[in-house]
N, C-alpha and C positions, 0 to 999 in steps of 0.2 A: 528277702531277709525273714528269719524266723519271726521276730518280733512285728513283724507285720500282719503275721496271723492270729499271733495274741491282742494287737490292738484292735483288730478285727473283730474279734470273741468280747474283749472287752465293749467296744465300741454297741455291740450288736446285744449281749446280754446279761450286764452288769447289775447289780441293783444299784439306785439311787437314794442316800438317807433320806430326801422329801418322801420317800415312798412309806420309811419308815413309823407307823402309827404309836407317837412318842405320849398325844395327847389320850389313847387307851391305855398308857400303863396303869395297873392297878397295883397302888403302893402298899393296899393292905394284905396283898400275896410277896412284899418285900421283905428276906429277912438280912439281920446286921452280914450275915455270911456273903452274902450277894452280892451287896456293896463292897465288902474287902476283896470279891474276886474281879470284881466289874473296876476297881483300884487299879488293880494289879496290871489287871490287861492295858489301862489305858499307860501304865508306864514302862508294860510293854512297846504298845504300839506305838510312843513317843519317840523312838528310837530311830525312828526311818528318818529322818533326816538327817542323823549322825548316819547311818546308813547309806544312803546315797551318793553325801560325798565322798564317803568311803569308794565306793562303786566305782563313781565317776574319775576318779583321779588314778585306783589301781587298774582299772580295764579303758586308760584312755586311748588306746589304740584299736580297740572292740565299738564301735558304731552300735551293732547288733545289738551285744548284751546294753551298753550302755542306752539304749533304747526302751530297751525291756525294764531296765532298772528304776527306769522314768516312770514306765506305767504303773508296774510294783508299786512306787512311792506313793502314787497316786491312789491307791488301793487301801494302802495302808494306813495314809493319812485319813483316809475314810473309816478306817477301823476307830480311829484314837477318837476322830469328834463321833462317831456314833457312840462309841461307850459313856463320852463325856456328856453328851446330850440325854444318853440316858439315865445316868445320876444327875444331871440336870432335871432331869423330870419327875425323879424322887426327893428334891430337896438336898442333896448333896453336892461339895464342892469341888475341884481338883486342884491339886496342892502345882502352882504353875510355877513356882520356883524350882519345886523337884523335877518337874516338866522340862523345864531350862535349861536346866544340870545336864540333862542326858546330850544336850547340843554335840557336845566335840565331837569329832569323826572317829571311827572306829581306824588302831593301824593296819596297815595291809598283812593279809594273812604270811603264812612261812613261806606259799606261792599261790596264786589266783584259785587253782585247783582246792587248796584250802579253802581260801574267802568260800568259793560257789560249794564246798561239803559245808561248812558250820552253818551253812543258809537253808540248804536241805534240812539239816536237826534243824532249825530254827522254826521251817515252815510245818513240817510230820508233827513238832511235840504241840506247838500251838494249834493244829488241826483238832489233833488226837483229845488236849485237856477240852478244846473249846467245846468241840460233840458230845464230849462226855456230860459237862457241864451244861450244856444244853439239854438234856435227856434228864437232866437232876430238876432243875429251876423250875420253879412252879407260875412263877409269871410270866407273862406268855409272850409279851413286847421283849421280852431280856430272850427268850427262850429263842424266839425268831431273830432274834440278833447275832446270837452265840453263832447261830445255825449257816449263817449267812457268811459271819466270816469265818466259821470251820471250811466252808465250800469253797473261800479262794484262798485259804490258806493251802491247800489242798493243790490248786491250780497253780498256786505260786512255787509249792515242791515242786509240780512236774516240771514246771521250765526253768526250775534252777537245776535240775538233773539233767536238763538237754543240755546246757550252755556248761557243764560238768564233764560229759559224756563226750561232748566236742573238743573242749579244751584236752581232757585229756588222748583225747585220740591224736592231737595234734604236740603231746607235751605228756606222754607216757611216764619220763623218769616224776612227775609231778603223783604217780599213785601213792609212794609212802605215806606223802603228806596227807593225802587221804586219808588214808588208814590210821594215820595216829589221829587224826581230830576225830575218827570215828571211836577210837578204842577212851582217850580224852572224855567225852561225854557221853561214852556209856558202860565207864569201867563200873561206876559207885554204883551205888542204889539209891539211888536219888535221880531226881529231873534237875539234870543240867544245861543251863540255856545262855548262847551266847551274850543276850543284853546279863545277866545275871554275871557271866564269868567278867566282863570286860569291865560294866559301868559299879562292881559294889564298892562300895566303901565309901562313896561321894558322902561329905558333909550333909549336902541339901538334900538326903535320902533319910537320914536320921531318924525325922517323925512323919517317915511316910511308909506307905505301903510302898512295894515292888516288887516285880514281876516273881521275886523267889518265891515270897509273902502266902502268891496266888498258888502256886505249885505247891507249898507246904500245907496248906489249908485242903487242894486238891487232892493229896491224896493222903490225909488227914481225916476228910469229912467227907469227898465226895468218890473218890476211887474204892474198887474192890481189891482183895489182895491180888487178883492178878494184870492188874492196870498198869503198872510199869512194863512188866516183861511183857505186855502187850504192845506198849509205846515203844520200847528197846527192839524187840521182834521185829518192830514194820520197820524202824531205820536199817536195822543190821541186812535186811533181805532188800529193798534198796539202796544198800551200798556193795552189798553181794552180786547185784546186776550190773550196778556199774560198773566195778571193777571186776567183774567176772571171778572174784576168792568166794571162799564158804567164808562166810563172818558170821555164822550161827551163835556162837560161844563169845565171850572173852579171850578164851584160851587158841580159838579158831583167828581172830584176829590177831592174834600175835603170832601166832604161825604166820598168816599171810603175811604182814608187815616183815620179818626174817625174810621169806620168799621175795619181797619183790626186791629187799634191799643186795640182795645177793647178784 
């Protein structure tokens, strides 16, 4: 099973938060900006457990992926208390009602080939903001953190692109839905992100930051003019390889999406 080789990789060279030197943060390289990004991510990252059982119940006949979606979780949940331990360690709180909120499962996508693309954008744009934002931060505990989960955010695209690339080899009429969650979140100009599209409007979000919050701030204060269509780039050309279309364009995308409906 493929997922046997990710827990492997896992198993063999993961970091661990004990590893993480929480007690050298240096608070007077903290500014209020940092904090609202280091928000944002943890209500991001609060998300995988509406995630999971999302996972577990739409690929209940997948062993494999549902495998993988375990370790994922696992990963991920490492992201959320890292970030919270480290506004722990600045003196700041997280808002755990909003935490709460995000619980409900995520519905199953138009077809699983969907679920495993919106995961792909899911893992690229949180790569892409978290490196960037790591390269910005000037303290160095945050710095090394960003950096870390930029790296299996990163690991966690490519094997949601195996278990994509599989599925559809096995389930081909499933490429439109590909192509529209691709064209979906990257028609705008703006960073469109699955916890963003699904979870807005909750009540217990109100006087909180969220995951939008961090993207608006990112390319606000910390992106250059060409940071999106660098983000849009890397998606559009792995979703170009999966599905074998040009998806260079907007305009390319909707060509291919006519092609494959035809």
């Amino acid at each position: 099973m493929h997922s046997l080789g990710v827990f492997r990789h896992y198993d063999r060279n993961h970091w661990r938060l004990a590893t993480v030197p929480l007690e050298e943060v240096d608070a007077t390289l903290v500014k209020p900006e940092y904090v609202t990004l280091v928000k944002s991510a943890v209500m991001g990252e609060s998300n995988v457990i509406a995630a999971v059982h999302g996972f577990l119940n739409e690929f209940a006949d997948d062993y494999d992926f549902s495998a993988f979606a375990v370790i994922w979780g696992y990963q991920e949940v490492q992201h959320h208390y890292a970030f919270t331990s480290w506004l722990q360690a600045v003196g700041e709180k997280v808002d755990n009602r909003a935490v709460a909120a995000m619980r409900a499962p995520y519905d199953p996508g138009t077809t699983p080939s969907a679920t495993l693309a919106t995961n792909i954008i899911s893992e690229l744009t949180v790569n892409h903001v978290y490196r960037a934002v790591s390269a910005w931060v000037d303290e160095p505990v945050l710095k090394d953190l960003l950096l870390r989960a930029s790296r299996d955010e990163a690991g966690h695209a490519r094997e949601f692109r195996h278990f994509a690339a599989k599925r559809l080899q096995e389930h081909p009429d499933e490429v439109p839905s590909v192509l529209e969650t691709l064209y979906f979140y990257t028609a705008d100009d703006k960073i469109k992100h699955p916890v963003g599209v699904f979870k807005a409007g909750l009540d217990e979000l109100a006087e909180s930051e969220t995951i939008d919050t961090g993207f608006e701030l990112f390319l606000d204060t910390v992106a250059d003019g060409g940071e999106l269509d660098a983000l849009q780039g890397k998606i559009r050309r792995t979703f170009g390889s999966l599905t074998g279309f040009d998806l260079s364009t907007n305009r390319a995308v909707r060509r291919a999406l006519a092609t494959a409906l035809t």
